[in-house]
N, C-alpha and C positions, 0 to 999 in steps of 0.2 A: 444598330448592330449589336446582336447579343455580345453579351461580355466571355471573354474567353474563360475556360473553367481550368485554373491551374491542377495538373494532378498532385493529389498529397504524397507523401514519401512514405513509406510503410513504416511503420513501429518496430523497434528491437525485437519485439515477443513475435510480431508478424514475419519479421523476415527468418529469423530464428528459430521455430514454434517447437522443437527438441532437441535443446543442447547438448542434452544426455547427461552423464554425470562427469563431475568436476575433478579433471584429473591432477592429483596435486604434483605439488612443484616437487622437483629434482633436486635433493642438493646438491651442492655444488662440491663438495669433497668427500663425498662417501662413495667406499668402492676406490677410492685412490691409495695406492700403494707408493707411500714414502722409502724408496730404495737408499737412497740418502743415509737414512738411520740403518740400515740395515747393514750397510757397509761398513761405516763407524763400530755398531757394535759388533761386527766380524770380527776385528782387530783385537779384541777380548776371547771372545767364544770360540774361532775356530783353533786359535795355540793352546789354550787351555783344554780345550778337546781332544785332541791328538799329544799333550806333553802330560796332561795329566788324567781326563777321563777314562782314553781312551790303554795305554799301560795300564792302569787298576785293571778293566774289564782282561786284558789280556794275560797279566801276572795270576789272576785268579784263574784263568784255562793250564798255566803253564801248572799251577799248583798241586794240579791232578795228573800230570804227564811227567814221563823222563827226560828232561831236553839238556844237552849238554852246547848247545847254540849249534852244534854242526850237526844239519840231516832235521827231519823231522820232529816233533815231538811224538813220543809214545805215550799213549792214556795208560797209566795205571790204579786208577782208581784213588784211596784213601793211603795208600801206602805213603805217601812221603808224609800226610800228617802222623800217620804211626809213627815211623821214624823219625819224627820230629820228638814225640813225646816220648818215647822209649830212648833218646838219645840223652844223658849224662849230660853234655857241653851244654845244646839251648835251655837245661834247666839251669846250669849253672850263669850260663846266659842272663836271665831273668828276675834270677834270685838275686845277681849282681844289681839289675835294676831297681830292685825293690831296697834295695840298701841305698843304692845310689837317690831314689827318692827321699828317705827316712834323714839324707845329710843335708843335699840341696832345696829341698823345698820349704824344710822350717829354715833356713841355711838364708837363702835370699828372701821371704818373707819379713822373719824378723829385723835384716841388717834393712833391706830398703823402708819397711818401716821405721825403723828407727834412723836411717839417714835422711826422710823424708820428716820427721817430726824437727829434724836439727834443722833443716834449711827453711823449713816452713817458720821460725821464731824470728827468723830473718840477723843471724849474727853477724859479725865483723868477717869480711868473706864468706858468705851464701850463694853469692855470687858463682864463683868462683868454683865452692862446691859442687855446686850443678854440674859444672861443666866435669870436673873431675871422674866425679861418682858414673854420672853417663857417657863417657867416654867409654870405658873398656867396650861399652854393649857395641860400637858400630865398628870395633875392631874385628878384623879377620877370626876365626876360631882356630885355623892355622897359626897364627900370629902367638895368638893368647896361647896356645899349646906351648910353643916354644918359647916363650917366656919363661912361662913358669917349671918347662924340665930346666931351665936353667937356674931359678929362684929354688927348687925342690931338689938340686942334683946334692946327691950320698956327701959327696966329699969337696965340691967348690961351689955349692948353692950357698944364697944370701941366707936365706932360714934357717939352716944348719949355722952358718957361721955365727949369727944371732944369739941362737940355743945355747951354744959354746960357749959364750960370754957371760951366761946366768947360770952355767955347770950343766946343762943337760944335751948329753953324747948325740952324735948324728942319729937322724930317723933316715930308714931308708924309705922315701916319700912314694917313688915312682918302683922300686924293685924288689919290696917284699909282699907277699901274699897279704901281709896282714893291715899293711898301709897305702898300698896301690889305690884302693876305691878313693881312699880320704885324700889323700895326695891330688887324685883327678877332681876330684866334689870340691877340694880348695878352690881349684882354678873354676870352676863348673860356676859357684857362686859367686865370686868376683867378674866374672863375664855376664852374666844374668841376668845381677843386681840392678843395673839402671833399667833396665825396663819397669822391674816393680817398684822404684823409686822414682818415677817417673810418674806413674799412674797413682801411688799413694800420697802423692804430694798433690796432683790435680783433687785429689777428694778429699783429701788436708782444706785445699783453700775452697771446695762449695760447703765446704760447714757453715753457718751461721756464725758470724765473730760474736752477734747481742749475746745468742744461748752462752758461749765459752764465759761473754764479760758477766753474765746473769751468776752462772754457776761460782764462777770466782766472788763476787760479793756475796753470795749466799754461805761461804767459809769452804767451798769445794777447794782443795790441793790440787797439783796437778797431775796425781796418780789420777784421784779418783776423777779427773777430768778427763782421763785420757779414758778410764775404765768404763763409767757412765753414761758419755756423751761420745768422746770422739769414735771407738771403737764399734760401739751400737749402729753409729750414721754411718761407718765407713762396710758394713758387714758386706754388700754388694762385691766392692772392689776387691775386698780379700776374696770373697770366695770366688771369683774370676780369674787373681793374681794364682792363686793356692793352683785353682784346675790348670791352668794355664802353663806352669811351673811341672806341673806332674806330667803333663802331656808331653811338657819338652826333655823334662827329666828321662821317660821312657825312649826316649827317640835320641839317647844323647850318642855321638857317634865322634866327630872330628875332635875334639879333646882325647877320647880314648884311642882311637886309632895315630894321631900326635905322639899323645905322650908316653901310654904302655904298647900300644897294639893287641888291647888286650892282657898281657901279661903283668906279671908273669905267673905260670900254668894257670891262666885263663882268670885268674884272682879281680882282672879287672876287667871281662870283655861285656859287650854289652849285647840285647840282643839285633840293633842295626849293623854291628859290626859284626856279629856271626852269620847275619845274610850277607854282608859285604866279602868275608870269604868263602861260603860256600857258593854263592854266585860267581865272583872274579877272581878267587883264588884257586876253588877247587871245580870250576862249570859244572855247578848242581844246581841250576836253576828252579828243578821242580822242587827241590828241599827247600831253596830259600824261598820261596812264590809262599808256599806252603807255613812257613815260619812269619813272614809278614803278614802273613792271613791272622797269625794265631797272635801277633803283636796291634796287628787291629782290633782282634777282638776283644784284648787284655786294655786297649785303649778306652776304648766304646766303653765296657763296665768298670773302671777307675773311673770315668768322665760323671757318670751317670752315678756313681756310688759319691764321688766328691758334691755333687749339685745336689742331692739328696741330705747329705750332712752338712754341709754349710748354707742350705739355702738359706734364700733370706725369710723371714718370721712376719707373716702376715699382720 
């Protein structure tokens, strides 16, 4: 009996003979949309969108229009900037600022500098200091106001009574034209201070101690240690303290609405505080839109003029 002939099985290529071409794989997470993340950062972007992008965008429409908050606003073009600048008060406004920077900002430089070079040596309560020196900064500015009309008052302040004691007559701190600024920049820098002594004592201790103990054996003092060495490494942090300082200096408002409101005849108002009345005192909202415009743009070039002169030296 013939032998049975098994049939063979076709071959891959046989049964297959055009696979075509090779479609690649998919992966597995692309095209997936993480809502997840998206919600988390909502929490962020959409308050800051609406509390603060979005007022800029809108203060800048109001800035060209007459709006008194009831009815409409009316476009009138450049006139409130006119009025801005042809108006006596927001120069006097400004000018106050510029004073106001010229006390406070060499004012808390130097002292947190130099309260940061004391606690950095590490004396008998350094400790202790810390805590002192930064303390006032997370006080209220309300709070710090009415301290110091009470420290600064004509006739039952601590300062005055002090004065007294070494023969020199009451200053009228908070109520004459001519002391009002220095009166408010007193309080302005004792509140201020521990920020920039905070941040110059962080860059106190990334110095190098070898360089400090190197210069010291080589017969360097400690002027010239500080002049040489520390001041050189530290250049960054001052010129960030400095702009920093100047920014807040322009924008100084609860001190002055505290302690003068301004006054007296305007000797000490500022220009936050003169959009704070022609907005809520006198509903001129399109003058103040219009004046914050022009205190942004006095910002931007100080910012830009400060980073230019202090930068740091390649």
């Amino acid at each position: 009996m013939p032998r049975s002939v098994m049939p063979q099985m076709p071959s891959l290529d046989q049964r297959n003979p055009d696979p075509g071409p090779a479609r690649p794989a998919r992966p597995a997470d692309h095209g997936r949309i993480e809502w997840v993340g998206y919600v988390f950062v909502a929490f962020f972007t959409v308050p800051f969108f609406l509390f603060n992008i979005l007022p800029v965008l809108f203060g800048g429409y109001v800035a060209f229009t007459e709006w008194s908050i009831v009815g409409a606003p009316r476009w009138v073009g450049l006139q409130n900037f006119r009025t801005a600048f042809s108006d006596i008060w927001v120069r006097n406004a400004f000018v106050n600022a510029l004073f106001y920077g010229l006390i406070i900002v060499p004012g808390v430089s130097c002292l947190g500098l130099t309260a940061a070079l004391f606690v950095n040596r590490r004396w008998p309560l350094s400790s202790l200091a810390r805590t002192l020196i930064f303390a006032p900064y997370v006080v209220s500015a309300t709070v710090i106001g009415l301290i110091w009309v009470w420290l600064l008052d004509t006739q039952f302040g601590l300062i005055n009574h002090y004065l007294g004691l070494v023969g020199i007559g009451p200053v009228e701190w908070l109520t004459s034209t001519g002391w009002s600024i220095v009166g408010v920049s007193i309080a302005s820098i004792w509140w201020d201070m521990g920020l920039a002594f905070i941040l110059f004592l962080a860059a106190l201790q990334d110095i190098p101690r070898d360089m400090i103990e190197a210069a010291s054996v080589d017969g360097a003092g400690p002027l010239r240690r500080l002049w040489f060495i520390v001041l050189p490494m530290m250049r960054p942090v001052i010129s960030m303290v400095v702009t920093l300082q100047m920014i807040s200096t322009l924008r100084i408002f609860s001190q002055v609405y505290v302690m003068t409101n301004g006054g007296p005849a305007g000797s000490s108002d500022s220009p936050i505080n003169y959009i704070y009345k022609a907005a809520i005192v006198r509903h001129e909202f399109g003058l103040a839109s219009a004046v914050a415009i022009i205190l942004f743009a006095v910002i931007i070039a100080v910012t830009v003029g400060l980073r230019f002169l202090v930068r740091e030296r390649a």
